[in-house]
C-alpha positions as CSV (number, residue, x, y, z in Angstrom):
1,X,76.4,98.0,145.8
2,X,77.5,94.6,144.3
3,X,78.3,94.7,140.5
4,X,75.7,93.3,138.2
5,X,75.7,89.9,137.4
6,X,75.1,87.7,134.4
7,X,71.9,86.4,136.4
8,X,71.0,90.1,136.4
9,X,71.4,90.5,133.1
10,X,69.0,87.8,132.2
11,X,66.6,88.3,134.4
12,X,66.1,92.2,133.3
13,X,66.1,91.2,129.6
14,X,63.5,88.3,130.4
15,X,65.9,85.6,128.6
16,X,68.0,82.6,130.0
17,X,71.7,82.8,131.0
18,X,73.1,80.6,128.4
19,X,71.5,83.2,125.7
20,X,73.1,86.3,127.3
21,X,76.6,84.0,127.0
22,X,75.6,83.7,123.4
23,X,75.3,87.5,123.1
24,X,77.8,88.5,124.6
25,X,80.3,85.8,122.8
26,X,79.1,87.2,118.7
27,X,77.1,83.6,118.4
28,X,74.5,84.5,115.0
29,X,72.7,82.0,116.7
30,X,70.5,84.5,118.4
31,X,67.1,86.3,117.2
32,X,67.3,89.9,116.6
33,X,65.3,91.0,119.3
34,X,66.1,89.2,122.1
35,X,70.2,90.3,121.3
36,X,68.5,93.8,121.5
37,X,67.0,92.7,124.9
38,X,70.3,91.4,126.3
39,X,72.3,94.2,125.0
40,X,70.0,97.2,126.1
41,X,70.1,95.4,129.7
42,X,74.2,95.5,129.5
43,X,74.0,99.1,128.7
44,X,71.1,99.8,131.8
45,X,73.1,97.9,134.2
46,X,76.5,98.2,133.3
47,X,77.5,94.6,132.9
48,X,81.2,93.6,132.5
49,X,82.4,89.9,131.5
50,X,83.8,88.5,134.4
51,X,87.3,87.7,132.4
52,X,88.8,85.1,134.8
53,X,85.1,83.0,134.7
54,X,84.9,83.5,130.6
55,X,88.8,82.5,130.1
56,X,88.1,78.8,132.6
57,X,84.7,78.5,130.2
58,X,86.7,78.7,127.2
59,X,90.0,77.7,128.2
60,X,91.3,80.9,126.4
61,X,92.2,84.0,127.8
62,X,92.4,86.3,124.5
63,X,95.6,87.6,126.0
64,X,99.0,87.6,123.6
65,X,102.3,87.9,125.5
66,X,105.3,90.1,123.1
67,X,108.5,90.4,124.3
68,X,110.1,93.1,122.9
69,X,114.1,93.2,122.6
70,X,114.3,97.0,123.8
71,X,111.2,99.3,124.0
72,X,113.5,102.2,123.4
73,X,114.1,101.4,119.7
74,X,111.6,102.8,118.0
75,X,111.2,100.7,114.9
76,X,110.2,97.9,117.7
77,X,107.5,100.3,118.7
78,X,106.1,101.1,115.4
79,X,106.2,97.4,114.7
80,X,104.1,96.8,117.7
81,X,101.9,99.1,116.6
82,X,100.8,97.4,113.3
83,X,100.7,94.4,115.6
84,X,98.2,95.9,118.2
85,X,95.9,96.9,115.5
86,X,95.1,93.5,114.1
87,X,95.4,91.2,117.6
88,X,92.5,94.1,119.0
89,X,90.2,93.4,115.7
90,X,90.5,90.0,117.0
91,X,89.2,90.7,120.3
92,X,93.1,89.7,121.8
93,X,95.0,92.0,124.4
94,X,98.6,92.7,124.7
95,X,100.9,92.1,127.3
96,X,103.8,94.1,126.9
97,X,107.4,92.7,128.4
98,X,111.1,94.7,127.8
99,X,113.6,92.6,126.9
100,X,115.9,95.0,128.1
101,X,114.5,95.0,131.5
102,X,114.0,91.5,131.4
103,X,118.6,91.7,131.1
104,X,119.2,94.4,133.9
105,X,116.8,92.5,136.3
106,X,118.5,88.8,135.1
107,X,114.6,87.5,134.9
108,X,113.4,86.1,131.6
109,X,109.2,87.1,131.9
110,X,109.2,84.4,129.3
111,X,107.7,82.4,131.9
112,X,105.6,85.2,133.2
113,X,103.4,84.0,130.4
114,X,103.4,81.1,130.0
115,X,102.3,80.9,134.1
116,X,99.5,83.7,132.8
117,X,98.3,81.0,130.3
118,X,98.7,83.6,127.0
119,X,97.0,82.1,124.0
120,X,100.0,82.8,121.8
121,X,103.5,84.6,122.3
122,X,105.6,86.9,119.6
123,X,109.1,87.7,120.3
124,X,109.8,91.3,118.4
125,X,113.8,91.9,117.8
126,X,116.8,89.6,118.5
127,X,117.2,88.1,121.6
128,X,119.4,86.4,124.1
129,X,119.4,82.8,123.8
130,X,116.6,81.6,126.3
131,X,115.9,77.9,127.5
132,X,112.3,79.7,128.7
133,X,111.6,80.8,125.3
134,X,112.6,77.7,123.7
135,X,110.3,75.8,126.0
136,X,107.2,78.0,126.1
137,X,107.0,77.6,122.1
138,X,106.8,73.7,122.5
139,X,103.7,74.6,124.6
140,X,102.0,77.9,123.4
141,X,101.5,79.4,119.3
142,X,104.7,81.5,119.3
143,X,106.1,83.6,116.6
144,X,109.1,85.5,115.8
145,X,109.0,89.3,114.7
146,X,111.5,91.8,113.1
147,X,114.3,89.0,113.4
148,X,115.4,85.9,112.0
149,X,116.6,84.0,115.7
150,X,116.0,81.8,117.2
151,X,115.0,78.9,114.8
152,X,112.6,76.6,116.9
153,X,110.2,74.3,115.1
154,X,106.7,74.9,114.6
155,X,107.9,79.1,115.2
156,X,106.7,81.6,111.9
157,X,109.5,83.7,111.8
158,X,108.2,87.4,109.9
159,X,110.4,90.1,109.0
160,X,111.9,92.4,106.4
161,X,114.3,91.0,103.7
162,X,118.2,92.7,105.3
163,X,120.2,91.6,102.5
164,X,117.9,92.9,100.0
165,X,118.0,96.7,102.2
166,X,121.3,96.8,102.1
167,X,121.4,95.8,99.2
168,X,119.7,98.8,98.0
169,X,121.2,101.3,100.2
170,X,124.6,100.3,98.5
171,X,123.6,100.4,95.2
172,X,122.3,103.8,95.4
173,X,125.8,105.2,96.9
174,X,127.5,103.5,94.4
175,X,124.6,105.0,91.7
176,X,125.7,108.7,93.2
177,X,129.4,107.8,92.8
178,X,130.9,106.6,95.9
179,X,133.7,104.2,95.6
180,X,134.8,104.0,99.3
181,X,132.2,102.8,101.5
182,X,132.1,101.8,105.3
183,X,129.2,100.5,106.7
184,X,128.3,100.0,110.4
185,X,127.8,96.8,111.4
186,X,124.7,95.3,113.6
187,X,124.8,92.0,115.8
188,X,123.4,89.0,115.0
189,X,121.9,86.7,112.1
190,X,119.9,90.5,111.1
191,X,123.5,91.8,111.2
192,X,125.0,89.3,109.6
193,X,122.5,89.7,106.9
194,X,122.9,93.1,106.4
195,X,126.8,93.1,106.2
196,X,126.3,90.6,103.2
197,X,124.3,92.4,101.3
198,X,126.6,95.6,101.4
199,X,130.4,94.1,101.0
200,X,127.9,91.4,98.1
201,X,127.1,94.2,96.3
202,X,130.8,96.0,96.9
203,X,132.5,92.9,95.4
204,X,130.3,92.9,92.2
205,X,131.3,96.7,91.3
206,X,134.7,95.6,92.2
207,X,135.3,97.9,94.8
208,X,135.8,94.8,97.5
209,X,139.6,96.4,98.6
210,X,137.6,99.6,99.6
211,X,135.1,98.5,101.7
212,X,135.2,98.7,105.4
213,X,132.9,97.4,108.3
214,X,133.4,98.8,111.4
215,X,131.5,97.2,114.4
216,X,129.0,99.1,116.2
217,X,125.6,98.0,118.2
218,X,122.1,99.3,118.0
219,X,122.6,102.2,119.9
220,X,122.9,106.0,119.2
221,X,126.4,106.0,121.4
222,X,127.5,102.9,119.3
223,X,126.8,104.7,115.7
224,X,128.6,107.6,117.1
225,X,131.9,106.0,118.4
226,X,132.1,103.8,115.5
227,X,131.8,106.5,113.0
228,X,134.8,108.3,115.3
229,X,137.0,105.5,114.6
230,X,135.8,105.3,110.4
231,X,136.3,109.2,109.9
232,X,139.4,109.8,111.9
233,X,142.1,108.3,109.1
234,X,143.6,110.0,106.3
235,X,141.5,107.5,104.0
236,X,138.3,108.2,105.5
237,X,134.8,107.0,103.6
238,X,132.9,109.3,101.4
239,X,129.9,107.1,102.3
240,X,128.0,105.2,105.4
241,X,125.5,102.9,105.8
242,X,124.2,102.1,109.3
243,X,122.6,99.2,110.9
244,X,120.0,101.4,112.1
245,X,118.5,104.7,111.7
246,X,119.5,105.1,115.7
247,X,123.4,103.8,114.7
248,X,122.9,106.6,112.1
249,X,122.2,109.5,113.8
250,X,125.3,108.9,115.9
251,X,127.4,108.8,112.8
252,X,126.0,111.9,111.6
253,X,126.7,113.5,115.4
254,X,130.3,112.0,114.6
255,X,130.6,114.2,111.2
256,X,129.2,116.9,112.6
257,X,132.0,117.1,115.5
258,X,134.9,116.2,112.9
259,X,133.7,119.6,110.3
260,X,132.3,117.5,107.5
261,X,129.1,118.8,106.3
262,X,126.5,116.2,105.1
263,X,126.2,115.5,102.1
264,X,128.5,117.4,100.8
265,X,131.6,115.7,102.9
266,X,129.9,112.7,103.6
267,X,126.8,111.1,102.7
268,X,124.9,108.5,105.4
269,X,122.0,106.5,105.4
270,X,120.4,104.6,107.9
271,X,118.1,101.5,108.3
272,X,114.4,101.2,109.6
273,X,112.6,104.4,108.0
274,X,111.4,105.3,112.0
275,X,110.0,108.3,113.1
276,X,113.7,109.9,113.8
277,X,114.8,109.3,110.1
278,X,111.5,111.7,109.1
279,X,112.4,114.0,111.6
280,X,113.0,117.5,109.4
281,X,116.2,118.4,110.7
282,X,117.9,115.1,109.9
283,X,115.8,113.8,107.2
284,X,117.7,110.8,106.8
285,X,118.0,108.4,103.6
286,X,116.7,105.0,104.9
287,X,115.7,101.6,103.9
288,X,112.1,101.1,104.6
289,X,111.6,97.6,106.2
290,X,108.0,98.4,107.2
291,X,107.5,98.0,110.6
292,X,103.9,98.3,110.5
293,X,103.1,95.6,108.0
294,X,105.7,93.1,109.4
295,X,103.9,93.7,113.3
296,X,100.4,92.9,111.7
297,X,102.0,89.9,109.3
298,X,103.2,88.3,112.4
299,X,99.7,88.9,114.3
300,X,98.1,87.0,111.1
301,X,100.7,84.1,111.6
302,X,100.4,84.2,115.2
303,X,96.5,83.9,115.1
304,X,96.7,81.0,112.0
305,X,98.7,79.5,114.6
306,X,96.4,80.1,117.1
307,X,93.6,78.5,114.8
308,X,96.4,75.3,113.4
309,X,99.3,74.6,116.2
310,X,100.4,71.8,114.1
311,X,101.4,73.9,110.6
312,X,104.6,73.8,109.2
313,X,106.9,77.3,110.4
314,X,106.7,79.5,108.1
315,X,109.0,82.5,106.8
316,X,107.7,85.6,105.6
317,X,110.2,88.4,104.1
318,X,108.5,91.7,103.7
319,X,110.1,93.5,101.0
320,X,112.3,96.6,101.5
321,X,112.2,99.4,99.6
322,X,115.1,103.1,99.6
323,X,113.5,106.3,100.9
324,X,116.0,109.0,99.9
325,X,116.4,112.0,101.5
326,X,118.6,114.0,102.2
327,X,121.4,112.6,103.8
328,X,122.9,110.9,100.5
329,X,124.7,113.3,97.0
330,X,127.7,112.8,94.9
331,X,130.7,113.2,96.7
332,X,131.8,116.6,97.0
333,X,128.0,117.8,95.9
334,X,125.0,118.5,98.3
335,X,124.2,121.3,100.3
């Protein structure tokens, strides 16, 4: 049997064609009972929107292309969950790309897209310089999520305020009594950010000549061998503060190899407030960046964008706040 047909639909709810398309688009512009006609006949017969036909009508294909940095960081994935939850209340779908595929495969889906004809794209985390990126915002509503790069005109950039976390998360150590410090280091301008905030707030207690940044990445293995290299001199840190809550469950792997109990030896807090960070058996001190509320503040600005192509970029800095747990004591205290 062939599928049913708009012309199928009309015909059983006695109406015109052009009315069922109103229907079926929301139009108010439509009498009660004949949009109770058209919609009982979509239920009888089982009627489905042909989606290619409706996206040449409308020129629109209600798809959103996100490339996400790497799908196996999880505060990407609980980012892309607020996200999801306002594009779908729009009636927009998701197409999901990993960046990290997109680098082992040496393809940019960038283009992928843009050959789709997405009505918008976001690009979630920092990534690699891209010439397809750069061009794809000149033609389609892009917008940049949970990073602060690449600068492109006419590109809302929305994410959480870095200096400010670690600004926090330093303060507190400090608060509890730590005097030397190390912090593990991220890549890029949300790096960069980070690391200001913590050797800022260092310098103003006057502790500049005892704090240390050791390099690491945004990995587990990265956290872990950089806190290897922090802990193993006689002047080790009584305090960490990762990049990530990732970075920081390698450190505390690190500690855990080298005898020193946490808190009591060392106290570490992480970055992101994910799922991992709640987990009960590491319960991990974290800034809270809110992933969820920066993934749907970047699907308002894409769909504004969407609506006005021509508005001035915008930033938007979502507010951090400490969730303390416990990871973090007064040196030489904790369980």
């Amino acid at each position: 049997m062939r599928p049913p047909t708009i012309r199928d639909v009309a015909e059983r709810a006695g109406v015109s064609k052009s009315l069922v398309s109103l229907v079926l688009r929301g139009s108010d512009q439509v009498r009660p009972e004949k949009r109770r006609a058209v919609l009982a006949a979509v239920e009888e017969l089982g009627y489905r929107p042909n989606a290619a036909a409706r996206s040449l009508s409308e020129r629109r294909t209600r798809t959103v292309g996100v490339l996400l940095n790497d799908m196996r960081n999880p505060w990407f994935v609980e980012l892309l969950d607020g996200l999801n939850s306002l594009l779908h209340d729009s009636g927009l779908h998701t197409l999901l790309a990993d960046g990290h595929l997109n680098r082992r495969l040496g393809e940019d889906l960038t283009r992928t897209f843009t050959d789709l004809r997405v009505d918008g794209l976001i690009a979630v985390g920092t990534l690699p310089p891209s010439e397809a990126l750069r061009t794809a915002a000149a033609r389609v509503p892009t917008v940049v999520a949970g990073a602060r790069e690449p600068e492109l005109p006419s590109v809302d950039i929305v994410a959480g305020d870095d200096e400010r976390g670690a600004h926090l998360a330093t303060e507190h150590l400090i608060g509890l009594g730590h005097r030397r410090i190390a912090h593990i280091a991220g890549q890029g301008v949300v790096g960069a950010l980070r690391r200001r905030g913590f050797e800022g707030v260092m310098r103003e207690h006057g502790l500049a000549d005892t704090a240390v940044v050791e390099q690491g990445d945004l990995t587990e293995e990265g956290g872990y061998r950089a806190a290897v290299r922090l802990l193993g001199g006689r002047e080790r840190p009584t305090a960490v503060l990762a990049f990530n809550d990732i970075a920081c469950v390698g450190a505390l792997s690190a500690a855990e190899e080298l005898g020193l109990r946490v808190p009591r030896d060392l106290s570490l807090v992480g970055y992101d407030n994910t799922y991992l960070s709640r987990l009960r058996h590491l319960w991990l001190t974290t800034v809270d960046n809110g992933s969820h509320d920066v993934g749907r503040r970047a699907a308002q600005c894409l769909l504004d964008r969407i609506t006005d192509p021509a508005r001035p970029a915008e930033l938007v800095l979502r507010p951090p706040s400490l969730e303390i747990r416990g990871t973090t004591a007064a040196p030489g205290t904790g369980a």
